[in-house]
C-alpha positions in Angstrom: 0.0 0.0 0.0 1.1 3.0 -1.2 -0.9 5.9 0.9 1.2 5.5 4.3 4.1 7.0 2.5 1.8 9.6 -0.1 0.4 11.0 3.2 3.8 11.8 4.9 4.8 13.7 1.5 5.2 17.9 3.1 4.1 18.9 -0.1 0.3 17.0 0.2 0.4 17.2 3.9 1.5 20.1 6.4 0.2 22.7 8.8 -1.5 25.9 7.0 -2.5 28.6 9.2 -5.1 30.4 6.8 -7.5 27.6 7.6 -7.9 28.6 11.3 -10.0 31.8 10.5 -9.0 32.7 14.2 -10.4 36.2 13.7 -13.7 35.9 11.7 -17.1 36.1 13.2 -18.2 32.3 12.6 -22.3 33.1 13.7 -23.2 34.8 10.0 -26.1 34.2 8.8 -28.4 31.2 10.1 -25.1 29.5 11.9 -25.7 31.0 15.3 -29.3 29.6 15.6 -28.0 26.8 17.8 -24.9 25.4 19.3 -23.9 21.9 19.1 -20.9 19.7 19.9 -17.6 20.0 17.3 -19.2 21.8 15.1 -17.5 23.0 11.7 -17.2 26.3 11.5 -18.7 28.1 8.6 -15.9 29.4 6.9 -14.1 26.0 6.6 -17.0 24.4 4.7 -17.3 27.8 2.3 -13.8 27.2 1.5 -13.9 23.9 0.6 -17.6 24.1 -1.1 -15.4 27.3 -2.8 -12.4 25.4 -3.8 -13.7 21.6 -4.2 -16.5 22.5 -5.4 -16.6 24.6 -8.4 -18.4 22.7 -10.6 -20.4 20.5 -8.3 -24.5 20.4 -8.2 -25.2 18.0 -5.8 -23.5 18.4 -1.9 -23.7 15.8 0.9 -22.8 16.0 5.1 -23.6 12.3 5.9 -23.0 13.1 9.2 -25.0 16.8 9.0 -24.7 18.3 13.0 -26.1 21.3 13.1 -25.7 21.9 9.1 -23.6 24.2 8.6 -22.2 22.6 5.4 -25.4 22.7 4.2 -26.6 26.3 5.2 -23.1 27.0 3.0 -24.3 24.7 0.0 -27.3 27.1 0.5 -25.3 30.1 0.4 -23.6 28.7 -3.1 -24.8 29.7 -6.6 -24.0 26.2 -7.7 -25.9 23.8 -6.0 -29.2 22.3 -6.9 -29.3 19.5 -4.4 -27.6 19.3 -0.8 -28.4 16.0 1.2 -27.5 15.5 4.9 -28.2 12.4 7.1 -28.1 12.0 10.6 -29.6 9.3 13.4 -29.6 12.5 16.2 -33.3 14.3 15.9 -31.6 17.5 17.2 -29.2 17.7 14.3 -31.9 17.0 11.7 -34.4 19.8 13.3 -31.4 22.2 13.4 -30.4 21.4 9.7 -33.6 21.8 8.7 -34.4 24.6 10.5 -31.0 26.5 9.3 -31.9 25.9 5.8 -36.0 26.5 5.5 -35.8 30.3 4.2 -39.2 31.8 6.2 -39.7 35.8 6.0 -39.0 37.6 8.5 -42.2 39.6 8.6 -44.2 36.5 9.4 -41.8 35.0 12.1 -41.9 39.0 14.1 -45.8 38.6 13.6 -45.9 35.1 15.3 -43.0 36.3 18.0 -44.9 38.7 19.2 -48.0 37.0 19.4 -46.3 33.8 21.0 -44.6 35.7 23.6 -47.8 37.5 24.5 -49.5 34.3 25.0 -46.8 33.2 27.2 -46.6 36.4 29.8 -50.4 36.0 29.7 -49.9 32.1 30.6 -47.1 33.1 33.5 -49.7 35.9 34.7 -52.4 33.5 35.2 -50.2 30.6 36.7 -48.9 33.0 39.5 -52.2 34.1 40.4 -53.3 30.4 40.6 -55.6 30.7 37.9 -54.7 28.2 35.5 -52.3 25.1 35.2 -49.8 24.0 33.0 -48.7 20.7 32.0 -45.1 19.5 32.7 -43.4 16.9 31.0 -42.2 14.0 32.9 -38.9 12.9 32.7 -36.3 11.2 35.1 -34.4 13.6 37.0 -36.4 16.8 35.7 -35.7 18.5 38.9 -32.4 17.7 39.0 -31.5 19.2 35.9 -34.2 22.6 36.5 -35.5 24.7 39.0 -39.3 24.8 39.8 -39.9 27.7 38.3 -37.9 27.1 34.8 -39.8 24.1 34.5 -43.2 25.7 35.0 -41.9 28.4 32.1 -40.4 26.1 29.7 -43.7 24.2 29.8 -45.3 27.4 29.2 -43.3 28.2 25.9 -43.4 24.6 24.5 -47.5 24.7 24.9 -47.5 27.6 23.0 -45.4 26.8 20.5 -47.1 23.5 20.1 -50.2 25.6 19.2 -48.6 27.2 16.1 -50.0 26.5 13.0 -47.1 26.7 10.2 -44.8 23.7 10.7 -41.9 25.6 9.7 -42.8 28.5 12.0 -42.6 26.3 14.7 -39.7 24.0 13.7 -38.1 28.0 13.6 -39.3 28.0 17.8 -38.5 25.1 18.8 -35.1 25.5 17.6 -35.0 28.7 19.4 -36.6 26.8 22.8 -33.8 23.7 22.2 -31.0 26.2 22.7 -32.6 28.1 25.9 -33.5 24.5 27.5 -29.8 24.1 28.1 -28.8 27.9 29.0 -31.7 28.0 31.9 -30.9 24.1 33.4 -28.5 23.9 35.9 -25.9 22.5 33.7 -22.3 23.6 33.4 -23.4 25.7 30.0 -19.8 25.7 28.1 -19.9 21.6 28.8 -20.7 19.4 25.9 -21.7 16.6 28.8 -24.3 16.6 31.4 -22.8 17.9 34.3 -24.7 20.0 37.2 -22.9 23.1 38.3 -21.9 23.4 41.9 -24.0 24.6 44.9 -22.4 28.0 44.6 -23.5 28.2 41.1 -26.6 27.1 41.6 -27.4 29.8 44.4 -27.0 32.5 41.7 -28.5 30.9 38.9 -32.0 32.3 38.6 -32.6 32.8 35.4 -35.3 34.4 33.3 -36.6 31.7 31.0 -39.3 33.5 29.1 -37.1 36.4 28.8 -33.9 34.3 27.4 -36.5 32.6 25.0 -37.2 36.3 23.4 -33.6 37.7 23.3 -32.5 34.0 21.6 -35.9 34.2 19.1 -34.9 37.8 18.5 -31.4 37.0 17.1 -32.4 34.0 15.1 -35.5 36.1 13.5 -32.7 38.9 12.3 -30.3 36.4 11.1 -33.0 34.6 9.5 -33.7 38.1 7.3 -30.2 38.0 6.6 -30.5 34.1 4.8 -33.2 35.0 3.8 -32.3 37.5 1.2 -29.2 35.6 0.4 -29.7 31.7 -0.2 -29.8 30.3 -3.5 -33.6 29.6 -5.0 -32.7 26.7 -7.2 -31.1 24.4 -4.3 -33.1 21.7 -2.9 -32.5 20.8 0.9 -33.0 16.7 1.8 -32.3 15.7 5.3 -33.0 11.9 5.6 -33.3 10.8 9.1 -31.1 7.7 8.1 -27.8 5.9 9.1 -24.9 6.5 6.6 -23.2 2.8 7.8 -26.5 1.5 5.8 -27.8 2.1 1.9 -29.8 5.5 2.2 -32.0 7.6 0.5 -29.6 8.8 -1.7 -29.0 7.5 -5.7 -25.9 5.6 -6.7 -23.5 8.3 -8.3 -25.2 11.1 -7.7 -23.3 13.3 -5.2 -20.0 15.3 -6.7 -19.2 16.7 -3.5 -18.7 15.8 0.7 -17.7 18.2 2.7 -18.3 16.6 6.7 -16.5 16.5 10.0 -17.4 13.1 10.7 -17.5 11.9 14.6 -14.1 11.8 16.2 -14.8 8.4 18.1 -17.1 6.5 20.0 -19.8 8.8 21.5 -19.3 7.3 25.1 -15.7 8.5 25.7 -15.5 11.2 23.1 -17.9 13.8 22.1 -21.3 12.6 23.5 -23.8 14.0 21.1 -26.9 12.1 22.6 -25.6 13.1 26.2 -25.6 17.0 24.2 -29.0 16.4 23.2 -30.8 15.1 25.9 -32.4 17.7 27.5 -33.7 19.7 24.6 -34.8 16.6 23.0 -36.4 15.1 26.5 -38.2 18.7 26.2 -39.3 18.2 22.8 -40.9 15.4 23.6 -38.9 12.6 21.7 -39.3 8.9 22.5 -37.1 8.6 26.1 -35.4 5.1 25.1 -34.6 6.4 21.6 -33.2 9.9 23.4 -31.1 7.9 26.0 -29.6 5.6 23.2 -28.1 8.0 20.7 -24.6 7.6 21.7 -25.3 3.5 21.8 -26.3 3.8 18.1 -24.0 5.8 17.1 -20.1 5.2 15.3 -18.2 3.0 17.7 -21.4 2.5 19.8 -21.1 -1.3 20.8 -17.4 -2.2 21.2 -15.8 -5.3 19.3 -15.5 -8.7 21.3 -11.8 -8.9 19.8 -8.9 -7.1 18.0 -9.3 -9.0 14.3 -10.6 -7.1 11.9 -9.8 -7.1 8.1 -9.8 -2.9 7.7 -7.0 -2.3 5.3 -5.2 0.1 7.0 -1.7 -0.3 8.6 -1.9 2.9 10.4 -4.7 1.6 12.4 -3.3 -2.1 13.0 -0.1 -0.3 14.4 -2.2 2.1 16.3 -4.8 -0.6 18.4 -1.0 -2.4 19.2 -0.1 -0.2 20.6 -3.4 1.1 23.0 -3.8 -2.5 23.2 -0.2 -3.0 25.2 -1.8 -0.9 27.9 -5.6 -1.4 28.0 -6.7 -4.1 25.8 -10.5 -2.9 26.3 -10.0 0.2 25.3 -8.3 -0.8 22.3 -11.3 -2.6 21.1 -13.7 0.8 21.7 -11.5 2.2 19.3 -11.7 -0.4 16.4 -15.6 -0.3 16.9 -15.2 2.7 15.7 -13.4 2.6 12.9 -15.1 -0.8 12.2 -18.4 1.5 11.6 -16.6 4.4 9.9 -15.8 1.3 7.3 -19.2 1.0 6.7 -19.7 4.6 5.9 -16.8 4.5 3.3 -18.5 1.7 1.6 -21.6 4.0 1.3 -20.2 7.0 0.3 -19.1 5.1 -2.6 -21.7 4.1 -3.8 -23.9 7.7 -4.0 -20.5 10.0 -5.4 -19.5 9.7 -8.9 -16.5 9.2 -10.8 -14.5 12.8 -10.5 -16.2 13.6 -6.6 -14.1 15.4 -3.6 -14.8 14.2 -0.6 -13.5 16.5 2.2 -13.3 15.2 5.8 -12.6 17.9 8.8 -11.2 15.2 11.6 -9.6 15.5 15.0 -6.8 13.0 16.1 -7.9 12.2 19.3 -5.3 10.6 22.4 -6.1 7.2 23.7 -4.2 5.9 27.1 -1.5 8.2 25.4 -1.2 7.2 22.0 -2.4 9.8 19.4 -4.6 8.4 16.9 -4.0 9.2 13.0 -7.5 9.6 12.1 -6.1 11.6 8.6 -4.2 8.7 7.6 -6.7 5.4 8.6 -9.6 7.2 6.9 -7.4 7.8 3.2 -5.9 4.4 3.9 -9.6 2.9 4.5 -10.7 4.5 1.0 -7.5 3.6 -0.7 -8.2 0.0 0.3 -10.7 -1.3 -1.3 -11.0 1.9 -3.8 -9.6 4.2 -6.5 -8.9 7.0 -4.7 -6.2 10.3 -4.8 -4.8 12.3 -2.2 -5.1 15.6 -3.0 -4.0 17.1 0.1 -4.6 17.2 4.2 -4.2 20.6 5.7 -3.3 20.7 9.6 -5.5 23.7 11.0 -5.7 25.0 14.8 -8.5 25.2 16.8 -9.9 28.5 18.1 -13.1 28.1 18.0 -15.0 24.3 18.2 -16.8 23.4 21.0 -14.9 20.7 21.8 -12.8 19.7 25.3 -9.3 20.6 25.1 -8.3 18.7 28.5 -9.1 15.0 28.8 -8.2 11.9 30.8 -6.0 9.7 28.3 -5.3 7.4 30.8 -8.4 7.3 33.4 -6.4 8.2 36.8 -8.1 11.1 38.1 -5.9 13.8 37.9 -3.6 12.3 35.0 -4.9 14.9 32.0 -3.6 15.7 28.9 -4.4 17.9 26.1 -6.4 16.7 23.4 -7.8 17.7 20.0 -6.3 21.0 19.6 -5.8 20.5 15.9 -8.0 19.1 12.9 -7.0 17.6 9.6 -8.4 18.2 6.5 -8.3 15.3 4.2 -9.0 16.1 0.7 -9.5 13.0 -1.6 -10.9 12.3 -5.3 -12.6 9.4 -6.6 -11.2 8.1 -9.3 
């Protein structure tokens, strides 16, 4: 295999500093509306839909997040079609929300007349002349004062009682994000954890009042998109599994552009543990909600270390997590034992000629960095006609992701992880 030596070349791989954007404003348009777990930033996926993508028509994210390659495929006078798929329901209602164009002059119409209803609602609950219905969840009070769960109840009935789905798809993206800025959860934490007792004594927060200032900015940067997205390009977001065959047709994508998970959900970047409250809130099924990081990439470990994934860099890699903690060894082949899958689909649906971009993190495991670049190219290269193009080694200011982790498991053993991506650029040829 030749790849293990074509990705070490300087000249296709090295460190480029004009991909960290350190300075820009990365909440443009629709991309502020909600916040989510590593998520791409904007201008990343511009410049790849910019350079990649010049003569592309049909985009895909098969693992979408909060869409923000999608709002950019949006944003694109190319594209006719741009496909996402995710198995998280808060991704797809945030990609879909980010990329449903809805003038602003209706959505200030129905604010108004949604937060009216809801002071009205409060007014008559305090003076003991009505009740609400709460939802009923485990641990609800662990995770919310009284009184935030008495006014989040208030804004989801009322938003349940709008009449234009996409209107109230727009709210409830709006009521997602406030669920976790008024719970008593550590906010800039991508994992449930409850703040301390000090915190908690000054956190009194003003729910309805959060609700508004949150709608407020997403109805102004909805204008924004508004006036800006591109007519002609068709927005499909298949609540499907990209390990499996999907919705989409055999050849028909010419372009990827995804940051793909990093690892297993459990010890990584827990995107069900993310989107448990607001989806708990929203009334999802509760097994379904509390199983997201089971189901996803790496979610059921191997029984054993044999696999037949044709790449070295990986087989070197497990060794050598393996000589220290067998276990944890086989969490990481689960993963990559899934991401296998993936590749075969992503086959199938891009044609002769695609780019497939993938933004990656290279995450530490009882202290062994893992070369996610290099196993993902090798994995494609495998069983595939595939060319390097490049991978460009980019710092990161901005993600939401954790920057201190325990590679090892001893309590107070850290290290610093994920402070860097990769962008692998590859063709199909």
């Amino acid at each position: 295999m030749q790849s293990t030596n074509l990705i070490q070349n300087k000249e296709i791989k090295y460190k480029d500093i004009s991909w960290d954007f350190r300075k820009d404003f990365t909440k443009y348009s629709n991309h502020g509306f909600h916040t989510y777990p590593a998520m791409m930033i904007p201008q990343v996926a511009r410049r790849l839909i910019r350079t990649y993508g010049k003569n592309a028509k049909v985009l895909l994210d098969p693992f979408v997040g909060s869409g923000t390659a999608l709002l950019e495929a949006t944003l694109h006078e190319n594209f006719e079609k741009a496909y996402g798929i995710d198995i998280n329901p808060l991704a797809l209602l945030i990609s879909k929300v980010k990329t449903t164009p809805i003038d602003s002059k209706i959505l200030w119409k129905e604010y108004h007349e949604l937060i009216e209803k809801c002071l009205d609602d409060k007014k008559e609950i305090n003076f003991s002349q009505k009740q609400i219905e709460k939802p009923n969840f485990p641990n609800i009070d662990f995770w919310f004062k009284p009184q935030v769960i008495t006014d989040l109840a208030i804004i989801r009935k009322n938003i349940s009682e709008v009449k234009n789905k996409d209107t109230k798809n727009f709210f409830l993206v709006a009521f997602s994000e406030i669920v976790r800025n008024v719970s008593n959860t550590r906010n800039r934490e991508y994992k449930l954890y409850r703040m301390s007792p000090e915190m908690m004594k000054k956190h009194k927060p003003d729910t309805i009042s959060t609700f508004r200032q949150k709608l407020k900015k997403n109805i102004t940067s909805m204008k924004q998109y508004f006036e800006e997205y591109n007519k002609n390009c068709k927005v499909n977001i298949f609540p499907e599994d990209s390990r499996h065959k999907t919705s989409i047709q055999d050849g028909e994508v010419d372009l990827i552009v995804t940051s793909p998970p990093y690892g297993d959900s459990r010890t990584t970047v827990a995107y069900g543990q993310f989107s448990r409250l607001a989806l708990q809130w929203l009334g999802y099924d509760q097994k379904k909600v509390l199983d997201i990081d089971k189901v996803s990439l790496g979610g059921v470990p191997t029984k054993d270390l044999i696999h037949d994934l044709g790449s070295p860099t990986l087989k070197a890699t497990l060794q050598k997590i393996a000589d220290v903690d067998p276990i944890r060894a086989r969490d990481v082949l689960s993963f990559y034992v899934d991401f296998d899958k993936c590749v075969q689909e992503l086959h199938r649906v891009t044609k002769k000629g695609a780019f497939l971009c993938f933004v990656v993190g290279n995450r530490t495991v009882k202290g062994v960095q893992i070369p996610t670049d290099e196993i993902i190219l090798e994995l494609f290269q495998a069983k595939n006609h595939y060319k390097h193009h490049n991978t460009f080694i980019r710092n990161i200011p901005h993600k939401r992701m954790p920057k201190i982790n325990s590679p090892t498991n001893i309590s107070g053993n850290h290290g610093v992880t994920m402070n860097e991506e990769w962008i692998v650029i590859i063709e199909k040829e």
